[in-house]
VOGU-3710 file (C-alpha; in Angstrom, 3 decimals, decimal comma):
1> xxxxxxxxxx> 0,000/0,000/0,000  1,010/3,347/-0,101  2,622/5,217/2,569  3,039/9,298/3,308  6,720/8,470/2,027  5,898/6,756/-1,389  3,050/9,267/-2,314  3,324/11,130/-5,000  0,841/13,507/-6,244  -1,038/13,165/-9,223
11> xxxxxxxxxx> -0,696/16,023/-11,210  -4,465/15,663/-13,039  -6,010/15,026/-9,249  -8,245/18,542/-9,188  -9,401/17,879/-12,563  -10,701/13,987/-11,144  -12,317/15,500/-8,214  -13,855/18,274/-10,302  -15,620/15,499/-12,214  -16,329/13,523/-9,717
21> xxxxxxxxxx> -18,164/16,393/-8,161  -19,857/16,610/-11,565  -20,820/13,180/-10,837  -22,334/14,263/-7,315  -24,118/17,463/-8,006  -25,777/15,557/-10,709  -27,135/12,945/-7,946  -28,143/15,454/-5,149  -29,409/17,965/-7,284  -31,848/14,788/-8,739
31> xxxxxxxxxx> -33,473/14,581/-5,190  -34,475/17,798/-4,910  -35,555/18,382/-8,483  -38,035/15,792/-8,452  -39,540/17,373/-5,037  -40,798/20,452/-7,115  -41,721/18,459/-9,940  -44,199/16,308/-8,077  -47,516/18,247/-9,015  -46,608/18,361/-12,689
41> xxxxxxxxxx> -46,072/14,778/-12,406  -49,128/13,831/-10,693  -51,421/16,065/-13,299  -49,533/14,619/-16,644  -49,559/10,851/-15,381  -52,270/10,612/-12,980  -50,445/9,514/-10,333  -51,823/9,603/-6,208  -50,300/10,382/-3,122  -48,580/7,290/-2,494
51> xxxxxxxxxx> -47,041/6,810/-5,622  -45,573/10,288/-5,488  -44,379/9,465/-2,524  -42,678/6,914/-3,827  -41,401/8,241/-6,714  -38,979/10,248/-4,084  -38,278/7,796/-1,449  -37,797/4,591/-3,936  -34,697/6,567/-5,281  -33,828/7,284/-1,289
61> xxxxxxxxxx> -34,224/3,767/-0,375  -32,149/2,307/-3,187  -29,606/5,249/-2,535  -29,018/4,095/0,716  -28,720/0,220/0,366  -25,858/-0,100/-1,693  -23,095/1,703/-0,754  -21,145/-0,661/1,427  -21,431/-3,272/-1,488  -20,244/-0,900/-3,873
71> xxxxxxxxxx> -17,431/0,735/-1,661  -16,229/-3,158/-1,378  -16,622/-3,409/-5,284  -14,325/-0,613/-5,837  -12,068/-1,459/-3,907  -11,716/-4,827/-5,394  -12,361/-3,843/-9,237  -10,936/-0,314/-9,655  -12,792/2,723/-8,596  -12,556/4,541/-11,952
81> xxxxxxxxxx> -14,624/1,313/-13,251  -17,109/1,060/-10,655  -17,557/5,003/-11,086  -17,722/5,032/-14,995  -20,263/2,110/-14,530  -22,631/3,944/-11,729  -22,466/7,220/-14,127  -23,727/4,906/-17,115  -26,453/3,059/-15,099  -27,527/6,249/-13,820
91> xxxxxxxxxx> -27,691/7,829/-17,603  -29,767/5,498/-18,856  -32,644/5,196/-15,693  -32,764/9,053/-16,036  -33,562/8,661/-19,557  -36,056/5,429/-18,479  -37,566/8,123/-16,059  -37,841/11,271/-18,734  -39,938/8,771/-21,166  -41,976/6,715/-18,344
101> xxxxxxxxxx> -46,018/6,597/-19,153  -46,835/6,025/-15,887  -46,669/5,983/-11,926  -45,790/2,202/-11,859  -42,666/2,727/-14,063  -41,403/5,506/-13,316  -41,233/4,391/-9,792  -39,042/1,502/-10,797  -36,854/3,519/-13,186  -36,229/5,916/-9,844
111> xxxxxxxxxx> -35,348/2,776/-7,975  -32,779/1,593/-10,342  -31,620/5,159/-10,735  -30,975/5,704/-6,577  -29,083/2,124/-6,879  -26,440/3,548/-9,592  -26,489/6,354/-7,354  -25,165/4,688/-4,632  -22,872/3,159/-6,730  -21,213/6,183/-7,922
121> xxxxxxxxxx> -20,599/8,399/-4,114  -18,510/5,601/-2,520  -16,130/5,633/-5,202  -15,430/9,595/-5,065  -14,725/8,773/-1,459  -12,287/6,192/-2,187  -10,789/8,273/-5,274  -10,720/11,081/-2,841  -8,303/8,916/-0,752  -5,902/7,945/-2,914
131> xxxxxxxxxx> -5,541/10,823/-4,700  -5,069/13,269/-1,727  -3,238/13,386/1,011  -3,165/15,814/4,593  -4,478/18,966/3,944  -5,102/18,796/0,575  -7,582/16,095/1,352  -9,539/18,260/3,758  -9,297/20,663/0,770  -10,961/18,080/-1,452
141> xxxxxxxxxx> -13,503/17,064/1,001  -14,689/20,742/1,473  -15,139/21,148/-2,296  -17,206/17,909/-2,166  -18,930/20,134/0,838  -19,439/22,986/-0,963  -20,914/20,927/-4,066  -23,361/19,718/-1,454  -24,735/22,391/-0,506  -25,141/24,268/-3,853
151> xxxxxxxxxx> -27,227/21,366/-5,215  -29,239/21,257/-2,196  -29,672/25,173/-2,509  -30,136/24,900/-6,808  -32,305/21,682/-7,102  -36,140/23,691/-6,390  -34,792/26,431/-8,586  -33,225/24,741/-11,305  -36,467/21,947/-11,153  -38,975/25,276/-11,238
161> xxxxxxxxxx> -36,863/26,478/-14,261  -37,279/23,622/-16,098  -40,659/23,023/-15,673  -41,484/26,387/-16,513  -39,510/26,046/-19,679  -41,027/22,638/-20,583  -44,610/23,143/-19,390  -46,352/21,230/-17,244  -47,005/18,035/-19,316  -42,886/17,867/-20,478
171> xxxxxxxxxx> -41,254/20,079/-17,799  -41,330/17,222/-15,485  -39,800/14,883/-17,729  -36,922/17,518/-18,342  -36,316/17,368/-14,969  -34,875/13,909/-15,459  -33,320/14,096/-19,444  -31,229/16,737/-18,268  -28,862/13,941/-16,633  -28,028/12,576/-20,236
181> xxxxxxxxxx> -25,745/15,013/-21,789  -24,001/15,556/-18,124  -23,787/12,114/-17,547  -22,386/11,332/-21,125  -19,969/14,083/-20,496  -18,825/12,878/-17,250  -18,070/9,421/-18,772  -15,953/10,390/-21,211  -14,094/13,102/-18,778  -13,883/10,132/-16,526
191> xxxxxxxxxx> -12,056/7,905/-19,092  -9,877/10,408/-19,600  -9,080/12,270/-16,309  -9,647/9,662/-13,088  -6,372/7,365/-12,250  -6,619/3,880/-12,521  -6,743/1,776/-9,534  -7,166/-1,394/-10,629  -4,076/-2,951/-9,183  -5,528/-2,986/-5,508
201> xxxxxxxxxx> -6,351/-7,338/-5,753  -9,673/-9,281/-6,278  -11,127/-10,847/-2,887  -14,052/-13,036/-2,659  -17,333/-10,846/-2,566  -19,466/-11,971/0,438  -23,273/-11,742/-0,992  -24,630/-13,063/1,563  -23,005/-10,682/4,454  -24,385/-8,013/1,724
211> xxxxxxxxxx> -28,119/-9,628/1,650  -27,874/-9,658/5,537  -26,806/-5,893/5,551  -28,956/-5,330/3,097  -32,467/-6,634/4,827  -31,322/-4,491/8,146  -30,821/-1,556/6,502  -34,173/-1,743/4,266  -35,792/-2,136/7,422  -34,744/0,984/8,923
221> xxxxxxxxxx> -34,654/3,143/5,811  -38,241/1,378/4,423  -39,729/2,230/7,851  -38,734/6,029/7,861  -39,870/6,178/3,961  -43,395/4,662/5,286  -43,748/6,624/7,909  -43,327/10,318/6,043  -46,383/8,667/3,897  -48,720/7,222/6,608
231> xxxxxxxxxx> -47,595/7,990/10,087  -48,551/4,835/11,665  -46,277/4,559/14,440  -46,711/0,284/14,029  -44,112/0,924/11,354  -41,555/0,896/14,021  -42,040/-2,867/14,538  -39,606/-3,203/11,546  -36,699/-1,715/13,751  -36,808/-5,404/15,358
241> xxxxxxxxxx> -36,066/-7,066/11,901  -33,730/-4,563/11,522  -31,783/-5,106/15,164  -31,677/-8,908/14,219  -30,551/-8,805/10,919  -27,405/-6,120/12,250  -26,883/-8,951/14,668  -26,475/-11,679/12,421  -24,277/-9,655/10,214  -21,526/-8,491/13,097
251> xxxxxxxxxx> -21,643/-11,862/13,910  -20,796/-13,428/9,982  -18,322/-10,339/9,640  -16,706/-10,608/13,121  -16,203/-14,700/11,866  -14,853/-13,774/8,472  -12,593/-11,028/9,943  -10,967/-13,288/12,069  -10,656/-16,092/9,648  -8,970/-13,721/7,172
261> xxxxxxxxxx> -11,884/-14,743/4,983  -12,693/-11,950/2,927  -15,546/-10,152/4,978  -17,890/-7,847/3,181  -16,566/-4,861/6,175  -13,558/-5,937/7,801  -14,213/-5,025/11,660  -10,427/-3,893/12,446  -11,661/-0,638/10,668  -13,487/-0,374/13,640
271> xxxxxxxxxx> -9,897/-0,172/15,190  -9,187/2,819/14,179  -10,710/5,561/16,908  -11,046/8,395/14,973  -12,970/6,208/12,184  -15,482/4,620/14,673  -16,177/8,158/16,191  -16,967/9,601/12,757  -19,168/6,957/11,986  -21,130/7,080/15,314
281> xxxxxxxxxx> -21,184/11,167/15,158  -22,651/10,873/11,816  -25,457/8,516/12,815  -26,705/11,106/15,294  -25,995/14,568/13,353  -27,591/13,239/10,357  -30,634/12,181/12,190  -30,943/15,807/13,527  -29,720/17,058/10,028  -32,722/15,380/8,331
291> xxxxxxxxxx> -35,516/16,422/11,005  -35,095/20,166/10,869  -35,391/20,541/6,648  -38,415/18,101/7,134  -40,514/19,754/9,614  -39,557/23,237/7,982  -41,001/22,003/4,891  -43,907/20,641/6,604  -44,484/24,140/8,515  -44,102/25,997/4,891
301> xxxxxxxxxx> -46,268/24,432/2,952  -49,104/22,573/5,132  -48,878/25,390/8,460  -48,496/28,781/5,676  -49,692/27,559/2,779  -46,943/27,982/0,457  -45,896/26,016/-2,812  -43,276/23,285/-2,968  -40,892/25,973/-5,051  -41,718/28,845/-2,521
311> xxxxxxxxxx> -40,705/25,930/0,381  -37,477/25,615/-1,067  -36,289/28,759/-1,669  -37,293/29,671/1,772  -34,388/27,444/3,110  -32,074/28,729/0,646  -30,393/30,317/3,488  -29,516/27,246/5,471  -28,350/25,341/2,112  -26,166/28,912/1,237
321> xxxxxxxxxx> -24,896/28,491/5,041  -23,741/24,687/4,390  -21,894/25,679/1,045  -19,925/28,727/2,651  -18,766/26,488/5,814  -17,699/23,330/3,714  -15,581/25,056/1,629  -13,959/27,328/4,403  -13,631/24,046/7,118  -12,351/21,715/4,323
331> xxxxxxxxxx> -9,189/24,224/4,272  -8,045/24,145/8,293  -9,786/20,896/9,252  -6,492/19,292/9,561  -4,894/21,898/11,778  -7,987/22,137/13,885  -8,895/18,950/13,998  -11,992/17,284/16,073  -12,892/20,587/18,113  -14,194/22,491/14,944
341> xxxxxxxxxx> -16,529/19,347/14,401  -17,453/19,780/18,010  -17,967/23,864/17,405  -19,911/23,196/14,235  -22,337/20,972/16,168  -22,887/23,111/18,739  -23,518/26,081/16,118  -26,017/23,855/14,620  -27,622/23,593/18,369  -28,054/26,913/18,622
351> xxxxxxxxxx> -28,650/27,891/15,087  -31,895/25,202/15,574  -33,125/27,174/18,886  -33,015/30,228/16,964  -35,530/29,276/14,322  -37,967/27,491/16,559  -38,307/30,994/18,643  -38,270/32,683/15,555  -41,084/30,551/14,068  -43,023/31,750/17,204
361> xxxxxxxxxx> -42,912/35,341/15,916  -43,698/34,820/12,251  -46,634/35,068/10,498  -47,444/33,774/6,981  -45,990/36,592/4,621  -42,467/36,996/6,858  -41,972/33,784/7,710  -39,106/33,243/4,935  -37,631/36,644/5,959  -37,223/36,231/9,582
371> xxxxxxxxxx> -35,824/32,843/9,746  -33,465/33,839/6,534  -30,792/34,822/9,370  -31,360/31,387/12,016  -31,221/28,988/8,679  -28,156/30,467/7,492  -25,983/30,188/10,975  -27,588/26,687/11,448  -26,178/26,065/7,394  -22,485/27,409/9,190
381> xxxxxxxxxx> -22,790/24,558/11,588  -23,766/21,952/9,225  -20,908/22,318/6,903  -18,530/22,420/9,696  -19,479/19,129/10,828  -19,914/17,312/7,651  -16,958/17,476/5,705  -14,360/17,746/8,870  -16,199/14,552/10,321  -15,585/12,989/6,724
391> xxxxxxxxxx> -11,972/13,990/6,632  -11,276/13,006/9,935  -12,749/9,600/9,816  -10,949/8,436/6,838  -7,632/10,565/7,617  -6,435/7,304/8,967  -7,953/4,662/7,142  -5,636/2,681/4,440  -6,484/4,629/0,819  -6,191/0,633/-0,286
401> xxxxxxxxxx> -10,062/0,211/1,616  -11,317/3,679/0,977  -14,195/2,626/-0,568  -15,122/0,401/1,845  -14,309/2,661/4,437  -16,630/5,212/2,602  -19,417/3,145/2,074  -20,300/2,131/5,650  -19,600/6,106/6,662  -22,445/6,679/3,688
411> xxxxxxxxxx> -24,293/3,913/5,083  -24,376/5,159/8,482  -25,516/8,502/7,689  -28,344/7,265/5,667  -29,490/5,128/9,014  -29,182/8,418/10,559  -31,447/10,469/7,770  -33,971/7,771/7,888  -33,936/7,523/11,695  -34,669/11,447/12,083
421> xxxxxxxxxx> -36,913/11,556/9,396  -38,954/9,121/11,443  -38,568/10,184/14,805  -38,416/14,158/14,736  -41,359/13,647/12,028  -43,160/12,028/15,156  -42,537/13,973/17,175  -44,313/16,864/14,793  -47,098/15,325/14,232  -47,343/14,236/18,114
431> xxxxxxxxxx> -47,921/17,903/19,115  -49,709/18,830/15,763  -53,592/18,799/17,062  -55,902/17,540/14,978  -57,794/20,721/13,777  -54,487/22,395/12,849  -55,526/22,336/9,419  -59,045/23,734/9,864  -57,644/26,988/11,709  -56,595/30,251/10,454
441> xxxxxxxxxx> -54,420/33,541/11,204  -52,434/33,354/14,362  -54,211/30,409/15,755  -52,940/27,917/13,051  -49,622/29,618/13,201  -49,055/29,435/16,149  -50,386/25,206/16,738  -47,644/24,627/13,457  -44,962/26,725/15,729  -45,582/24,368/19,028
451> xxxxxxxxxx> -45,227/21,285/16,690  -42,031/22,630/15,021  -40,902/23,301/18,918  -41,594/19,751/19,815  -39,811/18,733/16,981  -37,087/20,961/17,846  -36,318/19,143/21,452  -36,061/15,705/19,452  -33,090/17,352/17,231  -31,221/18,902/20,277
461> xxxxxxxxxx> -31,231/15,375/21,728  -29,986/14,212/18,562  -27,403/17,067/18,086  -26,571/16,759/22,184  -25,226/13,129/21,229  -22,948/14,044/18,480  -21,530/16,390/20,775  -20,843/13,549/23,563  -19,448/11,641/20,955  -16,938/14,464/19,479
471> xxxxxxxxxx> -16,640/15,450/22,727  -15,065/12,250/23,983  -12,756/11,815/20,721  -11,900/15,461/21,895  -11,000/14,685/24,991  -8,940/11,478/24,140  -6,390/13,908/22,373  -6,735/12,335/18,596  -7,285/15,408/17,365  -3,975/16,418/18,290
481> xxxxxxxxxx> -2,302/14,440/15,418  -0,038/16,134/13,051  -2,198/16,613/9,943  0,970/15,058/7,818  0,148/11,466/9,401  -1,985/9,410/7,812  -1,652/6,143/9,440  -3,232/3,174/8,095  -5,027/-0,227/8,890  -2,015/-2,308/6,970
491> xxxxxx> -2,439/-4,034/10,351  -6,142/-5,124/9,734  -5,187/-6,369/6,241  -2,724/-8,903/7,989  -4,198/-12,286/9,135  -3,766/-13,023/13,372
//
């Protein structure tokens, strides 16, 4: 493998991550696209509720059960491959989506297009880590930041723009053709411009440790996708399911990791401190990350009454926020270390109390206004956790498992989305009363604002645990580490 000593830089690296963050925008910005593009969908094909809701959260769902598998499979088979083939796949089910007749298969076309999806992020991670080294890395992973929140901030704008330029009956489809020329582009940039990594070894791919993985994390992520649909709290049965399943999978991996026998996640990872804190921070940020744009949304547009577009610009601010703090924390992430993580959570704490008292005070017209200022200092403490606690969990990892590595990070903060998703939406709709709907002026207003504040103490808890976990990292001293050292898991590779 590689070491600090051997490394040499590869002179075309910023043009690779450039298109790999191509590659990325072109995924996020398909999430929140399709959001705006629901009603236009629904009046051209016909389709109800629940298939519009599933025309979002089957891509979500697919996104979110494959990247382990995939991180393993480009590790094994070359990244550039695995990349060039989730850019394809994800070409051709946009193009499936743009020409669907109907609910039923446009639905599956979205599934199939969230599973190249997944494909494609756990490779940028792992291209990320053998292309880069010490501060350049944190560099690279605050561009990746900053591409993450300027999709999130562009997808209901550049979705409205289209469907105003394509009408309703083709706008929507638009929406989804749009990936073709980008994605063809990216392929052939890709061919040309990414390194190839093929030489990293073949090792036997554990499908069933995968299936196993697989069934536990559709349980969480299906329940959560469910729930946002029909709020029937019996859908957290499936947590069970999901507990056993994990269980049977530690207990296959923890075998095959001490047999030397090719496990789908080899456990020593887990070795590595500052990797299994950044994997247990993200679980709990994301999970407060994912409840505050959801309730927002909820407050917009069932609480005021405004449109889907009008919904998203009004959190602009927050996604702005994000894009500004990635960028600036990718640059001194390795001098700082865990304590901007830390700082950045607790930002986001506050940042969250600020815009459920300023909810309180706003009426319909102002709302977007006043909470302009709240969103955009909770945005600052969102993008100074997410790419530091990226950086920082795989500053140590072996760049020969960075896929790997990456995929289980991107699987644990999809377990985290779904889980606050589900339980700050329950929270909501706890302390929404019944009538909320019925009312008007300050009385609705104001039975919307105690919900969002309900919903507010759930993400606090949420947010309060990421900070116990940084907090302890913190106070173990890893943080202290000279950004130059990268060590590695060579040790993990090595049979006992």
């Amino acid at each position: 493998m590689p070491t600090d000593e051997s490394y040499r830089p590869d002179p075309r690296r910023w043009i690779a991550l450039t298109v790999c963050c191509t590659a990325l925008f072109m995924t996020l910005l398909d999430v929140s696209v399709t959001n705006v593009a629901l009603p236009s969908i629904s009046g051209s094909t016909g389709a109800g509720p629940s298939t519009l809701q599933w025309i979002v959260s089957g891509y979500t769902l697919a996104f979110g059960l494959v990247p382990v598998l995939a991180g393993r499979l480009g590790d094994d088979h070359g990244r550039r491959l695995m990349f060039i083939v989730g850019v394809g796949g994800f070409v051709v089910t946009s193009a499936l989506s743009g020409l669907s007749t109907g609910g039923s298969m446009l639905i599956t076309a979205r599934v199939l297009q969230g599973v190249f999806g997944g494909l494609i992020n756990p490779q940028v991670s792992g291209l990320v880590q053998h292309m880069f080294r010490g501060q350049e890395r944190g560099r690279a992973f605050g561009m990746i930041g900053t591409v993450v929140g300027v999709g999130t901030a562009l997808g209901p704008v550049v979705g409205g723009g289209l469907i105003a330029l394509g009408g309703p009956d083709f706008g929507w489809r638009l929406v989804f053709f749009i990936n073709v020329p980008f994605g063809l582009a990216v392929i052939a940039l890709a061919r040309r411009w990414l390194p190839d990594d093929r030489a990293f070894g073949k090792h036997r791919l554990d499908l069933l440790g995968a299936g196993v993985l697989g069934m536990s994390t559709f349980c969480v992520l299906f329940a959560a996708v469910e729930y946002d649909a029909l709020h029937d709290d019996r859908l957290a049965l499936l947590f069970i399911p999901a507990a056993v399943f994990g269980w049977m999978f530690y207990r296959r991996e923890a075998r095959l990791t001490r047999l030397a026998a090719d496990p789908l996640i080899d456990l020593r990872l887990f070795r590595t401190p500052s990797y299994t804190s950044g994997v247990l921070l993200a679980v709990f940020f994301f999970a407060a990350m994912a409840g505050l744009p959801l309730v927002l949304a909820l407050y917009y547009q069932q609480g005021l009454g405004y449109t889907a577009l009008e919904s998203g610009l009004s959190v602009t601010a927050y996604a702005i926020g994000s894009a500004i703090a990635a960028s600036a924390a990718g640059r001194v992430v390795t001098r700082i270390g865990r304590p901007l993580v830390v700082g950045g959570c607790l930002l986001f704490a506050l940042g969250s109390l600020a815009v459920e008292m300023s909810v309180r005070h706003a009426g319909s017209s102002d709302a977007g206004l006043i909470l302009a200022a709240p969103l955009f200092f909770t945005g600052l403490g969102s993008g100074a956790v997410l790419t530091p606690n990226q950086t920082l969990s795989l500053m140590e990892v072996d760049p020969v498992v960075g896929s790997t590595a990456g995929g289980v990070l991107q699987t644990s903060q999809r377990i985290g989305l779904a889980i606050g998703q589900s339980v700050v939406g329950a929270a909501y709709f706890a302390a929404l009363p019944a009538t909320a709907g019925h009312l008007s002026g300050a009385a609705r207003w104001s039975s919307y604002g105690n919900a969002i504040g309900t919903a507010a103490i759930v993400i606090l808890c949420f947010v309060g645990a990421a900070i116990v976990v940084g907090g302890i990292d913190l106070l173990a001293g890893r943080h202290r580490r000279p950004a130059a050292q990268a060590a590695t898991v060579a040790e993990a590779r090595e049979p006992h």
